[in-house]
MIMI-530132 format. One line per field, with one value per residue (C-alpha): residue in three letters; y, z, x. Coordinates in Angstrom, 3 decimals. Layout:
<atoms>
r: (Ala:...)
north: (Y:...)
up: (Z:...)
east: (X:...)
</atoms>
This chain:
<atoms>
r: (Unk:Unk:Unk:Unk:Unk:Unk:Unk:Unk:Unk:Unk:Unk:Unk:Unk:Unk:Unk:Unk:Unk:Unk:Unk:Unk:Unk:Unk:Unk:Unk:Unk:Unk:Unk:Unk:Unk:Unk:Unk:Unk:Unk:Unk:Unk:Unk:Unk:Unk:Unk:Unk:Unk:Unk:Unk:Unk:Unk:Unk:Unk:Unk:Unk:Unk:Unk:Unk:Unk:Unk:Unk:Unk:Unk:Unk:Unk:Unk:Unk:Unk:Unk:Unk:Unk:Unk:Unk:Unk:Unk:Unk:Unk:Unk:Unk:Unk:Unk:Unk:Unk:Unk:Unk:Unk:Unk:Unk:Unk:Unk:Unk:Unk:Unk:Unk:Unk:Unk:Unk:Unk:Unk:Unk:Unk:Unk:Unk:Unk:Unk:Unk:Unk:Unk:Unk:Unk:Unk:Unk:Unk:Unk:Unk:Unk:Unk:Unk:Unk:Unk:Unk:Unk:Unk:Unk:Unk:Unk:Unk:Unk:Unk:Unk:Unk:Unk:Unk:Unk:Unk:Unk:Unk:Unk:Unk:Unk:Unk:Unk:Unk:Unk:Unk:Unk:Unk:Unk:Unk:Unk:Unk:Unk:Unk:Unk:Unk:Unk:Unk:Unk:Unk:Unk:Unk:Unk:Unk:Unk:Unk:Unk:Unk:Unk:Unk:Unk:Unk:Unk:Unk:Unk:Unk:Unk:Unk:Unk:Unk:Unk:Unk:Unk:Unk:Unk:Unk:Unk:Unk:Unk:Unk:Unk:Unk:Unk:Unk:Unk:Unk:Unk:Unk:Unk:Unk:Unk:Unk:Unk:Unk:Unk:Unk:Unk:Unk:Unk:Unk:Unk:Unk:Unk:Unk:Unk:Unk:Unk:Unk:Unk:Unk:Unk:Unk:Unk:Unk:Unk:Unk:Unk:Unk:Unk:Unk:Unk:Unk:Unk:Unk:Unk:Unk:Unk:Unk:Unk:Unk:Unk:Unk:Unk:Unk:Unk:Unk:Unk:Unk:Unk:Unk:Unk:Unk:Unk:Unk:Unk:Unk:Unk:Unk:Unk:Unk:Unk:Unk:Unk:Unk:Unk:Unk:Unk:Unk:Unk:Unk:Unk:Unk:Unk:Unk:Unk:Unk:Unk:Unk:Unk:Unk:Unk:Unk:Unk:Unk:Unk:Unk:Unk:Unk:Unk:Unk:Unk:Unk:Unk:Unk:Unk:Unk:Unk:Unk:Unk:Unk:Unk:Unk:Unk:Unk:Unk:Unk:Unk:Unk:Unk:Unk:Unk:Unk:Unk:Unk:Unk:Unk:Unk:Unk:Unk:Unk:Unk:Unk:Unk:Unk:Unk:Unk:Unk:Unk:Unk:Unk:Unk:Unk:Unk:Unk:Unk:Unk:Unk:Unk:Unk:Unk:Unk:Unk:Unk:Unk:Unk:Unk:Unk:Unk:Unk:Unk:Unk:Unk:Unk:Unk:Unk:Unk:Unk:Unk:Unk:Unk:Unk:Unk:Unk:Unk:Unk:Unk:Unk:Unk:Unk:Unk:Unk:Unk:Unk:Unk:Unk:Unk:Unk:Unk:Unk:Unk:Unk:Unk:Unk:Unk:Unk:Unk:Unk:Unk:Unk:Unk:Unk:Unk:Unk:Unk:Unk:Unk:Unk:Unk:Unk:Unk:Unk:Unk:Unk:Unk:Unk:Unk:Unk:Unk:Unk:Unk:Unk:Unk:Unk:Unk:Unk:Unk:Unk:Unk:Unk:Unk:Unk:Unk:Unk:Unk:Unk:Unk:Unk:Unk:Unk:Unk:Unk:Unk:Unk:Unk:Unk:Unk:Unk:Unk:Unk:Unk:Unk:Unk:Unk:Unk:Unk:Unk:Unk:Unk:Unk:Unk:Unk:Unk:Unk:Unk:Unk:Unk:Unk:Unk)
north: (11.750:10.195:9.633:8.286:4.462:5.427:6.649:2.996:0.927:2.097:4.795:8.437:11.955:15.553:17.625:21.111:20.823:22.304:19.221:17.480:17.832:16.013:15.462:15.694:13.308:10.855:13.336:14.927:11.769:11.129:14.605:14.637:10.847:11.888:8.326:8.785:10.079:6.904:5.452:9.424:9.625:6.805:7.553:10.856:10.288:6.952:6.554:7.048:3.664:2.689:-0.076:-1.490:-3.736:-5.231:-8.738:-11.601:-12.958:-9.552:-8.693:-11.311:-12.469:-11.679:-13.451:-14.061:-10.919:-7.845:-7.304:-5.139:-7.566:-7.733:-3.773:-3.343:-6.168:-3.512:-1.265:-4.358:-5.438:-1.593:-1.003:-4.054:-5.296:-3.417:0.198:-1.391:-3.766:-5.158:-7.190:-9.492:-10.382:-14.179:-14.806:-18.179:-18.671:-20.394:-22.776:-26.367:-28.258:-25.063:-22.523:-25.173:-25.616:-21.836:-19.739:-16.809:-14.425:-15.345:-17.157:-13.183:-13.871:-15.507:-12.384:-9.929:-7.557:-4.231:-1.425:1.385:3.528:6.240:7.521:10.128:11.416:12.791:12.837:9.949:9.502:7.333:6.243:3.325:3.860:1.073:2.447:1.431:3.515:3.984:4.932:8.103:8.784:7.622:5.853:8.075:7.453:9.429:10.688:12.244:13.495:13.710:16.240:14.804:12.706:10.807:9.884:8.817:7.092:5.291:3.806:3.201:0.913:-0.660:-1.078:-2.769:-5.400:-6.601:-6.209:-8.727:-11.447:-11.462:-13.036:-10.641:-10.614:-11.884:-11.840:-14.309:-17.296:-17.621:-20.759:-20.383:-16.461:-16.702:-14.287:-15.655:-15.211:-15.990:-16.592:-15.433:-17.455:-14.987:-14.474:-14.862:-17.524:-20.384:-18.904:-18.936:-21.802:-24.030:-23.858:-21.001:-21.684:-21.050:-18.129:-16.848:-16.969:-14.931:-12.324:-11.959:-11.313:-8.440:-6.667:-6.785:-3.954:-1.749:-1.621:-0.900:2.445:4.157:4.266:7.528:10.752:13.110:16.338:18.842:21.747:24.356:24.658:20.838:20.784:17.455:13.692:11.561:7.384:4.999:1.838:-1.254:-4.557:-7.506:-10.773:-13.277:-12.907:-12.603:-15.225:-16.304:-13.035:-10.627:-7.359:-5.513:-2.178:-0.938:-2.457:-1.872:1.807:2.012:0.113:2.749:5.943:4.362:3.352:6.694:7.731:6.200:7.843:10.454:13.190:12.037:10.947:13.152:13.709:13.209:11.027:9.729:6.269:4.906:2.108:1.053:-2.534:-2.292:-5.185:-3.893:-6.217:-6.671:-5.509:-2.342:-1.619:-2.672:-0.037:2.925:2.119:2.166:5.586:7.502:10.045:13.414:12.849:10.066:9.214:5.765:6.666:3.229:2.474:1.809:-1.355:0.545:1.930:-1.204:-2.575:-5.554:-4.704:-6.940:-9.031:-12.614:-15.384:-14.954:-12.131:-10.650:-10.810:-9.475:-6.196:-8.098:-9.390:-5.425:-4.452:-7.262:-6.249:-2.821:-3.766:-5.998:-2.710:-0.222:-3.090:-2.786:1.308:0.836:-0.946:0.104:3.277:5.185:5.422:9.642:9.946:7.222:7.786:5.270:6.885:5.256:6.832:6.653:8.915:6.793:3.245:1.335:0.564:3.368:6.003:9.084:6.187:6.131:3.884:4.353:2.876:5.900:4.329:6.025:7.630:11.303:12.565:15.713:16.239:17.945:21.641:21.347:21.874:20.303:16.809:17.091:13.255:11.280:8.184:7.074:4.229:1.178:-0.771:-2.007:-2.310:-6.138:-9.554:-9.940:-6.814:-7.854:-11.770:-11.766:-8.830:-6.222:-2.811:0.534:3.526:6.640:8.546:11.938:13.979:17.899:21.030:23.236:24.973:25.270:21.623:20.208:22.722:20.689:17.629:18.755:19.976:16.220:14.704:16.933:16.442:12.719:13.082:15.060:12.150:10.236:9.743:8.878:5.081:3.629:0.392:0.662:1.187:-2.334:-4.329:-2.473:-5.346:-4.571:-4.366:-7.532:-10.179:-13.777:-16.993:-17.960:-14.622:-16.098:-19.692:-17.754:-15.445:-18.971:-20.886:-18.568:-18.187:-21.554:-22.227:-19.692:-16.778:-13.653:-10.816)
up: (22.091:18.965:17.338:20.247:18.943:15.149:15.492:17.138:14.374:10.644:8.878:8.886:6.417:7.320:4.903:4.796:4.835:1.216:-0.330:-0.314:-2.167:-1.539:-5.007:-4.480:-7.426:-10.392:-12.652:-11.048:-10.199:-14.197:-14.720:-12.529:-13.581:-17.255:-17.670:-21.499:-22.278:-21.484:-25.122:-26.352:-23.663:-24.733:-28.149:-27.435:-25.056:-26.317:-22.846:-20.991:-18.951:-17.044:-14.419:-13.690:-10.826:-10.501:-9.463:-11.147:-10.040:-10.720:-13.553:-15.798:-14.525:-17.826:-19.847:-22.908:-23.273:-22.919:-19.407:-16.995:-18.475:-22.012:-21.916:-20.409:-22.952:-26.208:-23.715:-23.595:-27.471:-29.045:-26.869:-25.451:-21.784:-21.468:-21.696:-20.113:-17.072:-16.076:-13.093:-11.907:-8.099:-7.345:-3.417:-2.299:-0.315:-3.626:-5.406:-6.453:-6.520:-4.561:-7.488:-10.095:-8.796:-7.678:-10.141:-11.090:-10.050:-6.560:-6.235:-5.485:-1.961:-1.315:-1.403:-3.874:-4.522:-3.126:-3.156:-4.792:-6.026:-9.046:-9.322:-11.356:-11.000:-7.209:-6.982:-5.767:-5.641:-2.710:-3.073:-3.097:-6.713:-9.362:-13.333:-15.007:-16.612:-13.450:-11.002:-13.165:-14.043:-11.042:-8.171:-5.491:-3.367:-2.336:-3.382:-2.137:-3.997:-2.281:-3.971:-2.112:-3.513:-0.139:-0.215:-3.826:-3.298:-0.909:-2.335:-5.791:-3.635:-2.124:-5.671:-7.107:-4.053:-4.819:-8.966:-8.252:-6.961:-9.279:-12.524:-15.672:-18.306:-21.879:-25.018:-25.315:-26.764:-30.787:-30.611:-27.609:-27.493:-23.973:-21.390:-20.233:-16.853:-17.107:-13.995:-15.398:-14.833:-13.137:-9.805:-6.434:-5.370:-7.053:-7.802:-5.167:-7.143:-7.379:-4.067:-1.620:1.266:0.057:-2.191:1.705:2.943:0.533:0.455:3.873:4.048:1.485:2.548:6.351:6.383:4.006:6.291:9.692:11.229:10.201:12.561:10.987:12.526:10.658:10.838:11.834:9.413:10.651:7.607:7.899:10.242:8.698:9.585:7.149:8.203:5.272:6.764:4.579:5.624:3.740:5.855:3.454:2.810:6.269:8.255:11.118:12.379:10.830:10.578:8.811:10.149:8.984:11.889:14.504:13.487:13.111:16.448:18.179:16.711:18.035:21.612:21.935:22.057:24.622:26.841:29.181:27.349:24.153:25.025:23.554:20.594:17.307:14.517:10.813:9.884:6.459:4.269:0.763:2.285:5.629:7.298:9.696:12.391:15.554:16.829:15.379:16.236:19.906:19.833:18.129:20.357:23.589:22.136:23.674:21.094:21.587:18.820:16.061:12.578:10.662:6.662:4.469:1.162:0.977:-1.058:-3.954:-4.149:-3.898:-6.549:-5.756:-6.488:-9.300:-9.608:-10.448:-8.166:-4.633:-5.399:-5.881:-1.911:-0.740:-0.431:1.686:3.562:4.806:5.210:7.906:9.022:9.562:11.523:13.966:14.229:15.081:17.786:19.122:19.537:21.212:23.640:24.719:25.689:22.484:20.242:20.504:19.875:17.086:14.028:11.021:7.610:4.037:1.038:-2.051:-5.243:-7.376:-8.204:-9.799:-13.198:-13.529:-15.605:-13.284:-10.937:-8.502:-6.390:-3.030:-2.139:-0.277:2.907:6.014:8.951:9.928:13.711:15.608:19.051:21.671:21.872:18.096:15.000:12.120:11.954:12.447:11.891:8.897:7.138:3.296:1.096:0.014:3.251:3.955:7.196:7.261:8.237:4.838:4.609:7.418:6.686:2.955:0.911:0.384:1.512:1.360:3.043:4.595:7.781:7.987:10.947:11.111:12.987:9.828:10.210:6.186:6.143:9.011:6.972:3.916:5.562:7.397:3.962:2.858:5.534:4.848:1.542:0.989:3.467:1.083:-0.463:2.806:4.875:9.126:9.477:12.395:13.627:12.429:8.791:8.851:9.821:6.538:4.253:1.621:3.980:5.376:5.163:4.233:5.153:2.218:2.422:5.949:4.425:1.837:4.259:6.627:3.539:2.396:6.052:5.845:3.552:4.063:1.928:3.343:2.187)
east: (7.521:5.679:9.260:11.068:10.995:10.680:14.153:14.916:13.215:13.660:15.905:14.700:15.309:15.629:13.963:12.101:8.438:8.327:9.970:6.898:3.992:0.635:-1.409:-5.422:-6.348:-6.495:-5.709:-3.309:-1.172:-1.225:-0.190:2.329:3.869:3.462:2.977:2.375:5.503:7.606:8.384:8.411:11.407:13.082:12.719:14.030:17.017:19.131:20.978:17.609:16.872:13.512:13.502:9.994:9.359:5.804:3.827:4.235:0.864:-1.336:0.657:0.171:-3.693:-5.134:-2.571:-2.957:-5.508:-4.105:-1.997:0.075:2.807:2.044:1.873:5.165:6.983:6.120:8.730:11.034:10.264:11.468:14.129:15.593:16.118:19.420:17.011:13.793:14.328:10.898:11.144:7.811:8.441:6.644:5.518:7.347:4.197:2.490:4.272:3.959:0.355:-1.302:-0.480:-1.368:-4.796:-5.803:-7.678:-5.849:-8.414:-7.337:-4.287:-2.918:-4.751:-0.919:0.904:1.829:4.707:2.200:4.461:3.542:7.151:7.097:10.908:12.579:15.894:15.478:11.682:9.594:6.163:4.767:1.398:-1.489:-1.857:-1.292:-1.050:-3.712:-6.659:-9.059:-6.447:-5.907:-9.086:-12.301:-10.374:-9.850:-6.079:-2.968:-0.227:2.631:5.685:8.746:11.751:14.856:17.386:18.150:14.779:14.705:18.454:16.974:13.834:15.935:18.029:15.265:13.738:17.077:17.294:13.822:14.499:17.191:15.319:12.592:12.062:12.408:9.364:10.412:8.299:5.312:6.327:4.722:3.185:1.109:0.904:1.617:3.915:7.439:9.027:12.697:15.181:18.177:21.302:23.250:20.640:22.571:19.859:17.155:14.376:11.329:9.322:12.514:13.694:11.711:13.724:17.366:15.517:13.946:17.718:19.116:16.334:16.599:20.668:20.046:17.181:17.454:20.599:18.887:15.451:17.094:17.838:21.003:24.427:25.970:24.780:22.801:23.460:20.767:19.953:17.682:15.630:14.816:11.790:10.587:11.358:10.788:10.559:10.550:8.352:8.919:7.123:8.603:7.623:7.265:10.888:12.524:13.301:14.151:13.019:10.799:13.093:10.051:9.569:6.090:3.915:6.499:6.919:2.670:2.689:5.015:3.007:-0.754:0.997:2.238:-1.129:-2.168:0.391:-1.305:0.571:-0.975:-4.261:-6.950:-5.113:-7.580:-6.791:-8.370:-7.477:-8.380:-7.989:-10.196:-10.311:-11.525:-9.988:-7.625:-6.143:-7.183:-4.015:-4.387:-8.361:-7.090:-4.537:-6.833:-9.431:-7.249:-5.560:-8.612:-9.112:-10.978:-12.641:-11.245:-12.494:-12.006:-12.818:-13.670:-15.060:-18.410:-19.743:-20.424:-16.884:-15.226:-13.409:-14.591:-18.688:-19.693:-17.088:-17.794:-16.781:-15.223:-14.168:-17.468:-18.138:-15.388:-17.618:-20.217:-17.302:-15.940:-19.739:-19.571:-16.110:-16.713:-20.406:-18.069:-15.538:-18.893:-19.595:-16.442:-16.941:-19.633:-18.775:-15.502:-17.939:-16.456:-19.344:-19.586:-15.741:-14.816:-16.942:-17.138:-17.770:-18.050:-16.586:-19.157:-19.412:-21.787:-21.711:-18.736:-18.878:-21.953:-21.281:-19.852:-19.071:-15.813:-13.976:-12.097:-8.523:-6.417:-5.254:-3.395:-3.297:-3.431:-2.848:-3.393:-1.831:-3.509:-3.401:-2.690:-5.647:-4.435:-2.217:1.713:1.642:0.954:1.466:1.057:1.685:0.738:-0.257:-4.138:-3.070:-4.583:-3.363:-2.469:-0.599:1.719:2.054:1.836:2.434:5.809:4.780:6.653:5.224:6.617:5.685:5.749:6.132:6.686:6.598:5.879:2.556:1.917:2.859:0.299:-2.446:-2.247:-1.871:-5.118:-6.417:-6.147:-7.461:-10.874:-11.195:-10.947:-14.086:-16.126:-17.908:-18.205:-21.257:-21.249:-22.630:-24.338:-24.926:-28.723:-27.353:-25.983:-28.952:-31.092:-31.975:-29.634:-26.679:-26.969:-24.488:-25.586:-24.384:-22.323:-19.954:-19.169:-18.298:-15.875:-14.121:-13.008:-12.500:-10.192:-7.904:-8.266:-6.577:-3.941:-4.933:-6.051:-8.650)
</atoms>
């Protein structure tokens, strides 16, 4: 019942249950990428090649210091673009006078390539984890390692579509020390700061057929007790129509529920930016839960806390966000059934201090005890998430008992650290929200960013 659109709006896998592994944290997501072996590999293996596709915007933010993109061009520098293919997607939602007047540390606020794809051979890690140096060592996410080669295929072709309309990183330039982005000749379309409409046109004709569900029948094996649903969203790029299948495919799980054969099912929804739409909090609210629990990062495990700027509110900004969603509880009469916790283990940038930024969704059917229905990846679930950003995520659903356990195992212990907030919490002096955090946050959708 929980599949019967999913199989209607995005491509799905048939694997066993034990093809998927589900990481518990930093360190084991830099174990398992063995992300310090890289040049050692190359070194080692001369017809080894590595394709890298990150954001143009976040990537190169710290230009000329040290970068994402000046890190990745020593790959480039020893071993040439023919071994090392790093690819730096730009939005076509900032271009001309806009992106010459926004400061870097926000002009990301226009969309950003988001997905979050580790791929090796025929295993593929899906997760809301960037690589750099806290993400393996205090930020707390998911990951979720997936041992098929259909699934891998299938991501690597999704990778490859968005490689080739992106710009490719060269070395800085001497005089100026600074980072190139090159639009090399051969692209299919102008690049999306010369021309974003023709460059929206051709995006669109090559990633619409690879996001849609498959025709060819799939062939049941009895051993495969797992569906598998790759949700991409990709908006910025599609037009006309939006083809993108993450919200549709979230949409279709959280209606389900509130179908009287679902309703009392229980659920966990999280995100490290709590900012979810209202589309979303009116469908989790109207899903009735037996009991339901919505997991967020608390100010002081945002990676936001301290920063300077704008930027530096955006914590205040979810503290008032996630007051408005406990108002909302209580008074669709669900206040002793939908808890809101906040995830904190110390204070950012304090010594033994971690941050929060798993996101997903975890759901337990009635008569069931632990989840047969999960989604992961890189999706915040906000506005911005589904009218700015590329997402890839994958939802999970099984009948394998040792499967749902460790899905329910997850679910508990990314709660460990979390604490059960109530509306009195917010109005405590230093939770409250002042006037100018309310002037950013509209000045900001004004303008057509989004948190």
């Amino acid at each position: 019942m929980v599949t019967d659109e999913l199989d209607k709006i995005a491509p799905s896998f048939k694997i066993r249950a034990d093809q998927i592994a589900l990481l518990k944290s930093p360190d084991e997501f830099y174990t398992t990428l063995k992300i310090d072996t890289i040049r050692d590999a190359l070194r080692a293996n001369p017809s080894l090649k590595v394709s890298i596709l990150t954001d143009a915007l976040r990537g190169t933010r710290e230009d000329p210091q040290p970068s994402c993109a000046s890190l990745l061009c020593t790959l480039v520098e020893e071993f040439g673009p023919d071994r090392v293919e790093v690819c730096m997607f730009h939005t076509p939602n900032l271009t001309g006078i806009r992106k010459a007047i926004l400061p870097r540390r926000i002009n990301e606020g226009w969309g950003l390539q988001h997905m979050k794809l580790y791929g090796v051979d025929d295993e593929l890690i899906v997760s809301g984890a960037n690589l750099s140096n806290d993400y393996f060592t205090n930020r707390q996410d998911r990951y979720h390692v997936f041992s098929s080669k259909d699934i891998a295929d299938y991501f690597r072709r999704i990778h490859d579509a968005v490689c080739s309309i992106s710009f490719q990183l060269k070395s800085p330039d001497q005089a100026s020390s600074r980072l190139g982005l090159d639009w090399p000749q051969n692209r299919p379309c102008p690049s999306p700061l010369q021309d974003p409409q023709k460059y929206r046109a051709h995006a669109t004709q090559l990633l619409n057929p690879l996001i849609q569900p498959s025709s060819a029948p799939i062939r049941p094996q009895p051993s495969n007790n797992t569906t598998v649903y790759p949700l991409l969203q990709f908006t910025p790029l599609l037009r006309p129509h939006d083809t993108s299948t993450e919200l549709p495919g979230l949409r279709s799980v959280l209606r389900a529920l509130t179908l009287p054969a679902l309703t009392h099912s229980r659920w966990t929804f999280t995100a490290g930016y709590f900012n979810m739409t209202p589309e979303i909090r009116t469908l989790l609210l109207s899903s009735q839960p037996a009991s339901a629990t919505v997991l967020a990062a608390s100010p002081w495990a945002n990676g936001f806390y301290g920063s300077k700027g704008i930027s530096g509110m955006l914590p205040a900004a979810y503290t008032l966000l996630s007051r408005r969603f406990l108002d909302a509880v209580s008074t669709s009469g669900l206040a002793s059934r939908i808890a809101l916790k906040e995830w904190r283990r110390g204070t950012v940038n304090e010594p033994g201090g971690w941050t929060y930024h798993a996101k997903g969704l975890w759901v337990t059917l009635p008569g069931e005890e632990v989840p047969s229905v999960s989604l992961v990846g890189s999706s915040n679930y906000t506005q911005r998430s589904y009218s700015l950003d590329l997402e890839a995520n994958c939802l999970i659903v099984t009948r394998d008992e040792e499967l749902k356990r460790r899905l329910g195992d997850e679910e508990t212990w990314l709660q460990e650290w979390a604490t059960e907030m109530r509306r009195d919490d917010y109005a405590r002096t230093e939770r409250r929200v002042g006037l100018h955090v309310r002037i950013a946050m509209a000045i900001v959708r004004l303008v057509g960013g989004a948190l």
